[in-house]
C-alpha positions in Angstrom: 0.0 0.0 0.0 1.5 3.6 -1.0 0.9 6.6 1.2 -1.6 8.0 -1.4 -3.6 4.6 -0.8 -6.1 3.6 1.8 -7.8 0.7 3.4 -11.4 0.7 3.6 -14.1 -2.2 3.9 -16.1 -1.9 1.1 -19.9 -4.0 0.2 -19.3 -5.4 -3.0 -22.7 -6.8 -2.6 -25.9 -6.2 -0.6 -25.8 -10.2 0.6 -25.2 -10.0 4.4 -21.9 -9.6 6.0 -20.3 -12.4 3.1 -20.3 -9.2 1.1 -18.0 -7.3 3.0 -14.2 -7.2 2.0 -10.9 -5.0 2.8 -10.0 -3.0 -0.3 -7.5 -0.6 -0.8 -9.1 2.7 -2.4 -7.1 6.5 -3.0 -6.7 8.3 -0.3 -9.9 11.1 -0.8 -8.2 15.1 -2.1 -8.6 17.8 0.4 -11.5 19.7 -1.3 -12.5 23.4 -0.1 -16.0 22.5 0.3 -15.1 19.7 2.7 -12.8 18.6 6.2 -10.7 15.7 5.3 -10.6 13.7 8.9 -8.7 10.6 9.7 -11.4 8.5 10.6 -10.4 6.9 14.5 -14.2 5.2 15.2 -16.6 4.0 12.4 -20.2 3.2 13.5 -22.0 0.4 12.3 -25.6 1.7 13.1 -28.8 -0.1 12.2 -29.2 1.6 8.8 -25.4 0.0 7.7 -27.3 -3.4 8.3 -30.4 -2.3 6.1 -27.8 -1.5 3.3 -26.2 -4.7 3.9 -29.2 -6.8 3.5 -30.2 -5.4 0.6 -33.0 -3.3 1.8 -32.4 0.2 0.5 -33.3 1.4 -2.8 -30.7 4.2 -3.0 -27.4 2.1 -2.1 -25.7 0.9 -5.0 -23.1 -1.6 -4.5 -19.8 -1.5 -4.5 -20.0 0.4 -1.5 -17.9 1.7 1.9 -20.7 1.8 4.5 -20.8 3.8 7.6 -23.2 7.0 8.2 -21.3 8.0 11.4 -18.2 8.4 13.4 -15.3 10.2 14.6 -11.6 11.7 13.9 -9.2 14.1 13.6 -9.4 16.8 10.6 -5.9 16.4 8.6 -7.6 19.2 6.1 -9.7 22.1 6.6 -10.5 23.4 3.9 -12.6 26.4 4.0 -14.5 25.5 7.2 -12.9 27.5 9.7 -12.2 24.2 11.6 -8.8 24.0 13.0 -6.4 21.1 12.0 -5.9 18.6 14.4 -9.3 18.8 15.8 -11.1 15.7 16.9 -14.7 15.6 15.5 -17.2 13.8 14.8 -19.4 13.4 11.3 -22.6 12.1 10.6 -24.5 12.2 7.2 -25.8 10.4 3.9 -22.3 8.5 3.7 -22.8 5.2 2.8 -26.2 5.7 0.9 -25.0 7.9 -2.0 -21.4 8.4 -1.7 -18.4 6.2 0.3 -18.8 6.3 4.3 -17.0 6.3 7.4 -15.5 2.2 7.0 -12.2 3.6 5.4 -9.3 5.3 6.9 -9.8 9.1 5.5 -13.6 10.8 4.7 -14.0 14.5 3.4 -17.2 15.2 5.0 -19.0 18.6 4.4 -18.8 21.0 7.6 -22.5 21.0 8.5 -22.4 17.3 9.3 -19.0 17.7 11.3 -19.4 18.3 15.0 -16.0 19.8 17.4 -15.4 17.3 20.2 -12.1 19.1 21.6 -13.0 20.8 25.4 -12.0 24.4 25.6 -10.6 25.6 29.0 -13.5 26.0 31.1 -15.3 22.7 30.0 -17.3 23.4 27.3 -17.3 22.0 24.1 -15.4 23.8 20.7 
């Protein structure tokens, strides 16, 4: 695997869990419109076992699953999120585009959430 590759775990078919395999994909292009994160926790949530089934009319396989979970941004594009932030994402990723199963995810801003603790406790 090269540094501009990626590991990701990718439905090549909507059979069950049998359709599951590790792939190497390119690592995803910072893009302004989007925070690149480094993806530390991907949830597998009910809907990832809809997909998987077979019971979603949107999903098209081959596809990396995962609607939801958490990193640290490596890009920030124009978000106005700092680099090196831990966050966490949520959106229509593994419907209609790739989701969170794979190392790196550009995810739009607005689904991108600031989990670092400023001073006094609060949340960024």
């Amino acid at each position: 695997m090269s540094n501009t590759d990626m590991r990701a775990i990718e439905a090549q078919t909507f059979s069950g869990y049998g359709g599951l395999r590790q792939i190497e994909l390119p690592k995803p292009q910072p893009a302004k419109s989007r925070v690149l994160v480094r993806v530390a926790a991907a949830g597998v949530t009910p809907l990832d076992y809809t997909i998987l089934s077979g019971g979603h009319p949107r999903a098209k396989a081959p596809l990396v699953l995962g609607n939801e979970g958490a990193g640290v941004i490596e890009d920030a594009g124009d978000s106005g999120l700092a680099v090196g932030s831990r966050v966490m994402f949520t959106g229509p990723y593994g419907v209609r585009e790739n989701g969170a199963w794979q190392e790196w995810l550009r995810a739009p801003k607005a689904g991108t959430k600031g989990l670092d603790r400023k001073r006094n406790g609060t949340r960024s």
